[in-house]
MARDREN-332319 format. One line per field, with one value per residue (C-alpha): residue number from 1; residue in three letters; x, y, z. Coordinates in Angstrom, 1 decimal, decimal comma, padded with zeros to 4 digits. Example, Ala and Ser with C-alpha at 12.3 -4.5 7.8 and 13.67 -1.06 7.14 Angstrom:
num: [1 / 2] $
residu: [ALA / SER] $
px: [012,3 / 013,7] $
py: [-004,5 / -001,1] $
pz: [007,8 / 007,1] $
REM end
This chain:
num: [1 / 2 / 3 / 4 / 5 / 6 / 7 / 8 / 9 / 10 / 11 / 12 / 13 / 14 / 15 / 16 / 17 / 18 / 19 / 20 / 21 / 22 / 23 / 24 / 25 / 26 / 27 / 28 / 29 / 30 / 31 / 32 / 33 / 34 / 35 / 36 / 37 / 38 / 39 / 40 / 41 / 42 / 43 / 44 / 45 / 46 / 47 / 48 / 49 / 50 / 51 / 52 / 53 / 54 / 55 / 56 / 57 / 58 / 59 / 60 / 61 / 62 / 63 / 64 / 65 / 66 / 67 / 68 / 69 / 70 / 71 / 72 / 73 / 74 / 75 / 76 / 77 / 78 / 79 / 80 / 81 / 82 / 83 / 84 / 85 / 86 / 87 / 88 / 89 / 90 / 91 / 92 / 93 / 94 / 95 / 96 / 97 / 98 / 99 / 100 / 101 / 102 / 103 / 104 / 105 / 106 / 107 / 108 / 109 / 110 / 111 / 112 / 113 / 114 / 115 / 116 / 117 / 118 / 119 / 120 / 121 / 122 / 123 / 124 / 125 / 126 / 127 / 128 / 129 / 130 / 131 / 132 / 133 / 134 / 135 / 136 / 137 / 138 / 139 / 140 / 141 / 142 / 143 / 144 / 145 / 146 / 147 / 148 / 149 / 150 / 151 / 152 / 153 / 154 / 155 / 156 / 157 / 158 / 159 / 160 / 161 / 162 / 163 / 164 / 165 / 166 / 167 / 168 / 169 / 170 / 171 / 172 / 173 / 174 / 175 / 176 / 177 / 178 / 179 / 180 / 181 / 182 / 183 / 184 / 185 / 186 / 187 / 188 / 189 / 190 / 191 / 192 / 193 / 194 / 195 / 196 / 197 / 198 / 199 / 200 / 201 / 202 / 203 / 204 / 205 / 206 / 207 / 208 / 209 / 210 / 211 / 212 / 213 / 214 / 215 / 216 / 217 / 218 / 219 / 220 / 221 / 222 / 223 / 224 / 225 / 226 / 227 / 228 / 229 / 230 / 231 / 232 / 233 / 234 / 235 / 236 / 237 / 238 / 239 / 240 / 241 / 242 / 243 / 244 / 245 / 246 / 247 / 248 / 249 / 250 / 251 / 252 / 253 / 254 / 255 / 256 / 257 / 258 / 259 / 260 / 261 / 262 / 263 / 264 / 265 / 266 / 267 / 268 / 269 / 270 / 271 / 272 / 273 / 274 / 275 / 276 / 277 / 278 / 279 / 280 / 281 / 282 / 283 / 284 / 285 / 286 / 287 / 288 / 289 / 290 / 291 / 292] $
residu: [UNK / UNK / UNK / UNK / UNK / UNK / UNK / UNK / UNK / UNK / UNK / UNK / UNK / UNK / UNK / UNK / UNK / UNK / UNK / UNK / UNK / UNK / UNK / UNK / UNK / UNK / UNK / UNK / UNK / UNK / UNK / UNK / UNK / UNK / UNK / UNK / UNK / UNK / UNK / UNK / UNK / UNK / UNK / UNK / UNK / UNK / UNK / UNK / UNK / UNK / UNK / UNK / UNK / UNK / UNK / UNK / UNK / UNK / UNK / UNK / UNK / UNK / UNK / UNK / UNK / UNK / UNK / UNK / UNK / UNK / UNK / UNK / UNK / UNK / UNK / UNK / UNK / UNK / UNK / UNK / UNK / UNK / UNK / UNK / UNK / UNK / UNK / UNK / UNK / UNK / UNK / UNK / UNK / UNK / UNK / UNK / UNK / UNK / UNK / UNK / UNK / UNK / UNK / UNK / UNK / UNK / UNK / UNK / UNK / UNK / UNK / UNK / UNK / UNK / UNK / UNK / UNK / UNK / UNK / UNK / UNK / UNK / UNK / UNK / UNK / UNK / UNK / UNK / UNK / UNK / UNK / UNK / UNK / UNK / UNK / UNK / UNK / UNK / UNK / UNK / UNK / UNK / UNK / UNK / UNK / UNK / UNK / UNK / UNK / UNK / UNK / UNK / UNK / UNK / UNK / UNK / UNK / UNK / UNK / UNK / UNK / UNK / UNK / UNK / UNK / UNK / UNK / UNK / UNK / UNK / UNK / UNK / UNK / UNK / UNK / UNK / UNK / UNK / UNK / UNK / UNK / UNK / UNK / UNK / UNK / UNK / UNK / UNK / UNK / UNK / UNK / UNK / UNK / UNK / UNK / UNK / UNK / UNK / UNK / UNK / UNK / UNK / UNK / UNK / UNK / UNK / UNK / UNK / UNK / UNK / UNK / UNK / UNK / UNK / UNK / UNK / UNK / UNK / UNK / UNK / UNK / UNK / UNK / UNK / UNK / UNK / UNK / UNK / UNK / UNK / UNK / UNK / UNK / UNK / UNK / UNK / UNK / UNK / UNK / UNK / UNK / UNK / UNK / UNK / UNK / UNK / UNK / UNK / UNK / UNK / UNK / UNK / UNK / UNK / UNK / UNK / UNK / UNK / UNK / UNK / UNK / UNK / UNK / UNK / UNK / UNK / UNK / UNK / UNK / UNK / UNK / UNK / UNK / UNK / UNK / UNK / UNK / UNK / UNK / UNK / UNK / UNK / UNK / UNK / UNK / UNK / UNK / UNK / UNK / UNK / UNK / UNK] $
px: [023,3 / 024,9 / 026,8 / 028,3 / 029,3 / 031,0 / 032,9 / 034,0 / 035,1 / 037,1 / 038,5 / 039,5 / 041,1 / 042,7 / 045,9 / 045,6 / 045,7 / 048,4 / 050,6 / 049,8 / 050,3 / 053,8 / 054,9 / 053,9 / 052,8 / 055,0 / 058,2 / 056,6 / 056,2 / 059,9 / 061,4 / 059,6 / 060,7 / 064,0 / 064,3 / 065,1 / 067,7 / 071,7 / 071,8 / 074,8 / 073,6 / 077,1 / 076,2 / 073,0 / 070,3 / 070,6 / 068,1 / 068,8 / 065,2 / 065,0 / 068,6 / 069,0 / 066,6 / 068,6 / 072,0 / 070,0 / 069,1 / 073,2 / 073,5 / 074,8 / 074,2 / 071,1 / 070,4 / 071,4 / 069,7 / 066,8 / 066,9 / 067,9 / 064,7 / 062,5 / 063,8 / 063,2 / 059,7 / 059,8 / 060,4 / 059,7 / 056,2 / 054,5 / 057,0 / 055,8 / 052,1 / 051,9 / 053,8 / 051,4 / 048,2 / 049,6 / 050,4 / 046,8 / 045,2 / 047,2 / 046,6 / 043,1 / 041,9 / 041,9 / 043,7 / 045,9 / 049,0 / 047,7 / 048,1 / 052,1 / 052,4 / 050,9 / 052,4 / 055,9 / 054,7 / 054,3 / 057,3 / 060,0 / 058,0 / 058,7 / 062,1 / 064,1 / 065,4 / 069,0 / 069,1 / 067,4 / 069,9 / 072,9 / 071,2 / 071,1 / 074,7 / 075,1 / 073,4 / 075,0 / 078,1 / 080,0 / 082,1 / 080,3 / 077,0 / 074,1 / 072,2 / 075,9 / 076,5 / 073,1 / 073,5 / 076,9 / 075,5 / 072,9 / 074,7 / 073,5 / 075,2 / 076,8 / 076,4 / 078,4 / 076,2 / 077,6 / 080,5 / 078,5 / 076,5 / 073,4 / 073,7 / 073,7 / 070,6 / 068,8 / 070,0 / 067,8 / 064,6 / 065,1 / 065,5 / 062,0 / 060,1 / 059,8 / 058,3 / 055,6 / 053,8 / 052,0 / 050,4 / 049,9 / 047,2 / 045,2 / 045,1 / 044,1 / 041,5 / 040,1 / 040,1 / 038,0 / 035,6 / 034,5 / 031,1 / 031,2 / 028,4 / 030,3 / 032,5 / 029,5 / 028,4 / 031,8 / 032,1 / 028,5 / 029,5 / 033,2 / 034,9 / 038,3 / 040,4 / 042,2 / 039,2 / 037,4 / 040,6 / 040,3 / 036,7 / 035,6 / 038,5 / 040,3 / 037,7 / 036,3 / 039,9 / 040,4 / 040,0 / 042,0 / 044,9 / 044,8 / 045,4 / 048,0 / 049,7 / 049,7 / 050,7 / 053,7 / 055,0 / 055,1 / 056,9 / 059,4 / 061,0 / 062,1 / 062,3 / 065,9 / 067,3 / 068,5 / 069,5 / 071,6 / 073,0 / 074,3 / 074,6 / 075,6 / 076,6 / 075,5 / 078,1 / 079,1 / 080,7 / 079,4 / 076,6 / 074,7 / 072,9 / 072,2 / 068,8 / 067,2 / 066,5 / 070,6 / 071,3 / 069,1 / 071,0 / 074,4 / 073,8 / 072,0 / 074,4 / 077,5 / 077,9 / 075,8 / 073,6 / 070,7 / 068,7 / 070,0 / 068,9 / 065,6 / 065,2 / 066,2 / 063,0 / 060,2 / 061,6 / 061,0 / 057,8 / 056,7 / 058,4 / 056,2 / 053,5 / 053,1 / 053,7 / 050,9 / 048,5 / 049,7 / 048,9 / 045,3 / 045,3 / 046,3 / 044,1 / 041,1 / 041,3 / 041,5 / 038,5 / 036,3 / 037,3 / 036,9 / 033,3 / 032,3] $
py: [064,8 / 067,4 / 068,9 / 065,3 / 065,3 / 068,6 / 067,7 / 064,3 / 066,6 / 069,3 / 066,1 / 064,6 / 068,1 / 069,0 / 066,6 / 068,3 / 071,7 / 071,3 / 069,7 / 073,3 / 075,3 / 073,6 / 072,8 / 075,5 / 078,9 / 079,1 / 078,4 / 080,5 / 083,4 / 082,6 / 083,3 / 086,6 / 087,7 / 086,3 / 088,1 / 091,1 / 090,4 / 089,3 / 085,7 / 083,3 / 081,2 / 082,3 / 086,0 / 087,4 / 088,3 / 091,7 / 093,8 / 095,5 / 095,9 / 096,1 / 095,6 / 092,0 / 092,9 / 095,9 / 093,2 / 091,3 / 093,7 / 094,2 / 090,5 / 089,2 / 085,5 / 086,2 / 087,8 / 084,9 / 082,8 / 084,1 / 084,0 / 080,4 / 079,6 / 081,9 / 080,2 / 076,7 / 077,1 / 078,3 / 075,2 / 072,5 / 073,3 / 073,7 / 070,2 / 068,7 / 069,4 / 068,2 / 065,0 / 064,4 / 064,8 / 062,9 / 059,9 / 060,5 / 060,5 / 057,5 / 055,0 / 055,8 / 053,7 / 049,8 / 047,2 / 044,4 / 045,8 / 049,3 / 048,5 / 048,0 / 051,2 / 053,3 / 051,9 / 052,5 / 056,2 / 057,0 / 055,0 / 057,8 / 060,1 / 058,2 / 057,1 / 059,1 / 062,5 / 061,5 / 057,9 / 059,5 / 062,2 / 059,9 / 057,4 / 060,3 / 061,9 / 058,2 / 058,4 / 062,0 / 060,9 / 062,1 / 059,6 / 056,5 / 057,3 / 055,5 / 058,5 / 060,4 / 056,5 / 055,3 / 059,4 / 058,4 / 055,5 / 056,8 / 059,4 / 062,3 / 065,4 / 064,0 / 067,0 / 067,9 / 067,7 / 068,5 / 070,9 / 073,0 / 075,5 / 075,3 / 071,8 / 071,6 / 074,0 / 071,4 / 068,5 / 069,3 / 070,4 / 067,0 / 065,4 / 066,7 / 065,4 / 062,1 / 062,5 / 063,3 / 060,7 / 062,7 / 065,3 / 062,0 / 060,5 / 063,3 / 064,0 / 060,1 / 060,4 / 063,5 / 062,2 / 058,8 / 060,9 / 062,8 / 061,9 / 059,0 / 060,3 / 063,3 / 061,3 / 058,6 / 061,7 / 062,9 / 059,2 / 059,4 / 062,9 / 061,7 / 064,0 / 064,1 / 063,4 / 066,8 / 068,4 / 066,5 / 067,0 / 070,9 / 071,3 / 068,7 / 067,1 / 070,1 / 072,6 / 070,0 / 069,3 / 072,6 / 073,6 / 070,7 / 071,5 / 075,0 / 073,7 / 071,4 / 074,5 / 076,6 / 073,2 / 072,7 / 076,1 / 076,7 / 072,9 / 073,5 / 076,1 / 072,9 / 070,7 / 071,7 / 071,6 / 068,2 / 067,9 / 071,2 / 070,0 / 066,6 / 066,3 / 069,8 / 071,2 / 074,9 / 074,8 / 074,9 / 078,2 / 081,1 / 079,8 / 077,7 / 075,6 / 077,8 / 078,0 / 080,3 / 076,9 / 076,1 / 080,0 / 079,5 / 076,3 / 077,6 / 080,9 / 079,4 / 076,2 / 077,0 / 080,6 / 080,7 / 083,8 / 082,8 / 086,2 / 086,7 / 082,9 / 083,9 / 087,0 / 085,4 / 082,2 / 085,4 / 086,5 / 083,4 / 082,9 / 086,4 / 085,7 / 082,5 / 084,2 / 086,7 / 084,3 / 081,8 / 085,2 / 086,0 / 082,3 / 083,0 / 086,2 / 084,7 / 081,5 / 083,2 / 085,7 / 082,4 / 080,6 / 083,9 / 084,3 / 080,3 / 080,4 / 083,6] $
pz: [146,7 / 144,4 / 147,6 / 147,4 / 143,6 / 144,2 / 146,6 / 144,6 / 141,9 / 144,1 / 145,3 / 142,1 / 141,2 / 143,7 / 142,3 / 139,2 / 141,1 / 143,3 / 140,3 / 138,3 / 141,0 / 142,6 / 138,6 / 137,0 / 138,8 / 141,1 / 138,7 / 136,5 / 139,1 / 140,4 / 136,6 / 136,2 / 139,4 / 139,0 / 135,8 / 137,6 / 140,1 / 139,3 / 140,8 / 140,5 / 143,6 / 144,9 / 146,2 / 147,3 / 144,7 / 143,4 / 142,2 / 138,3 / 137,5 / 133,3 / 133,2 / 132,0 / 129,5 / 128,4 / 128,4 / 126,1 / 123,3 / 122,9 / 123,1 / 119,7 / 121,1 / 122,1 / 118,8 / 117,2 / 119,5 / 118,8 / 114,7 / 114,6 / 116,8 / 114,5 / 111,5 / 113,3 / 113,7 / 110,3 / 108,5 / 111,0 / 112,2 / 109,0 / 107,9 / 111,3 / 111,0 / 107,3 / 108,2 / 111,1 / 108,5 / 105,6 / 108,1 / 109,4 / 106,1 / 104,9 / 107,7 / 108,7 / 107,1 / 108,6 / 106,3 / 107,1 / 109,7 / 109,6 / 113,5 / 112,7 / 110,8 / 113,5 / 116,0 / 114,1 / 113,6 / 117,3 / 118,3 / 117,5 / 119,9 / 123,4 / 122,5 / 125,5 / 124,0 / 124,9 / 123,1 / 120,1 / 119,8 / 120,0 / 117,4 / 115,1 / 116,0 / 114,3 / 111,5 / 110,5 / 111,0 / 107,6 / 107,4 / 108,0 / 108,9 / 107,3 / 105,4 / 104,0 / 102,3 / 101,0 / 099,3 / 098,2 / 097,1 / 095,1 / 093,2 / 095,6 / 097,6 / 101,1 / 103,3 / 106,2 / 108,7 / 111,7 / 110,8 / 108,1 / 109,6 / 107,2 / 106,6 / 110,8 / 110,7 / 108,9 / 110,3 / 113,8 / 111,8 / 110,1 / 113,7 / 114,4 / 111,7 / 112,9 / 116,4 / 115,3 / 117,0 / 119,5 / 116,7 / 114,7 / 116,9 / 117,2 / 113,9 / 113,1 / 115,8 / 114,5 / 110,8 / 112,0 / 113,8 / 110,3 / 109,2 / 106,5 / 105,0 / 103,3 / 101,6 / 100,5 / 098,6 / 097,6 / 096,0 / 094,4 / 092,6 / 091,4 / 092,8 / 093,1 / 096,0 / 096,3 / 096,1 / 099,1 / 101,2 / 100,3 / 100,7 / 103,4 / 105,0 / 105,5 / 106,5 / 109,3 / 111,0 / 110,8 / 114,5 / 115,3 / 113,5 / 114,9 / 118,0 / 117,0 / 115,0 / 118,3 / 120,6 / 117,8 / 118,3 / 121,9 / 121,9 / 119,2 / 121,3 / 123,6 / 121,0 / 119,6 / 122,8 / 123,6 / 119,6 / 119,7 / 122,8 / 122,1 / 118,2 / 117,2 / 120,6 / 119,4 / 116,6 / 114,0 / 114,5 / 114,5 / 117,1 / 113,9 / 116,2 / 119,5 / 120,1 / 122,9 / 125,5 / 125,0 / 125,0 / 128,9 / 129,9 / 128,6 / 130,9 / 133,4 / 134,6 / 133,0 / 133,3 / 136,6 / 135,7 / 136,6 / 136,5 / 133,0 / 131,9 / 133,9 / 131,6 / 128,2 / 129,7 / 130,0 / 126,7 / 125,1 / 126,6 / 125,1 / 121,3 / 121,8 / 122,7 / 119,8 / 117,5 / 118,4 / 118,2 / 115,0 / 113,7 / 115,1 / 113,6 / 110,0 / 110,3 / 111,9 / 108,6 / 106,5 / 107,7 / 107,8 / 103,7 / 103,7 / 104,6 / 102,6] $
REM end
């Protein structure tokens, strides 16, 4: 009998394996290796060993690349993980069309990347774009969003605040699971709202939002791509919006250098990498003080 049930759940993995292994070892493995070869798909592969690396270090794009990432995760993961919170905290609670509201939370998120980018190329638009006339309207600056570098800069972290939808859920579902009974006694003792979000709420989502911290991270990386690509096309000049996936794309299939777009992808992966360990680091030190 449990021969059976093992063999029902090798069976019921085995999907799951071969879709990890054919989508995600093996291109995995192919990049690293590729990482070391010259490859335009025109020639035949040629082996430079560290040498793509070594072009990269001199690389001013890639240098560039590479800031405009770092300062991306920056601003919009901590912007993105708060949003996600604050809309969990606000609508889990059930009153009439909280359904509505949630529903118009998540909705962002599975809009296709393309049709959300142009629908935002729209809306930036400096000259009759819906955001630059209601600030017009109401007194305020009316940046140039897609010719001024900075203002460009913030125009795709702003993108990414609303999909959201994804981070969003699991925070609501981890907020509804809390025991009631804390905040039965939290009501009994009178004490204040900020307080119970710093000293229950918090605490007890915290291993949740870890993991939605380290899951934000690794997908911000992609996230910039499709805007960069379609509302801000890497510009303004210098480079203002050229993050490391368009700096991969831009070598990869319009320059054809694929080993050098192979070695900038296992550099990402590594930047990535550290920083996710260096958020554990920091939040590991932070709940050790918490609880002493």
């Amino acid at each position: 009998m449990r021969d059976r049930e093992t063999r029902g759940l090798v069976l019921m993995l085995l999907p799951y394996l071969f879709g990890i292994s054919v989508l995600v070892a093996l291109p995995a493995i192919v990049t690293f290796a590729l990482a070391l070869y010259e490859y335009d798909l025109i020639r035949s592969p040629r082996f430079v060993g560290l040498g793509n690396f070594d072009e990269l270090v001199d690389d001013e794009v890639f240098r560039i690349s590479v800031r405009n990432s770092l300062m991306f995760i920056l601003f919009a993961v901590p912007l993105r993980l708060a949003g996600a919170v604050a809309l969990a905290l606000l609508l889990h609670r059930r009153f009439r069309g909280v359904g509505a509201y949630r529903t118009a939370g998540v909705l962002p998120t599975v809009v296709p990347d393309v049709a959300y980018a142009l629908l935002w190329l729209w809306i930036f638009n400096p000259l009759y774009g819906p955001l630059n006339l209601a600030l017009e309207a109401l007194g305020g600056p009316t940046p140039r969003w897609l010719t001024d570098p900075r203002a460009a800069q913030w125009a795709v972290i702003v993108m990414s605040l609303f999909t959201i939808g994804e981070g969003f859920l699991v925070a609501l579902a981890t907020r509804q699971s809390l025991p009631h009974e804390l905040y039965e006694l939290a009501d009994l003792e009178a004490a204040k709202p900020w307080y119970v979000f710093g000293r229950v709420t918090l605490p007890l989502m915290a291993p949740t939002l870890l993991l939605l911290l380290f899951r934000d991270t690794i997908f911000s990386f992609q996230a910039n791509f499709v805007p960069a690509l379609i509302v801000t096309e890497g510009g303004p000049p210098p480079y203002a919006t050229t993050y490391l996936p368009l700096f991969v794309y831009q070598n990869a299939f319009e320059y054809l250098r694929y080993g050098y777009a192979a070695a900038a992808t296992v550099s990402m992966f590594l930047i990535t990498a550290a920083i996710v360990y260096i958020q554990y680091r920091i939040v590991r030190r932070w709940r050790h003080a918490f609880v002493v």
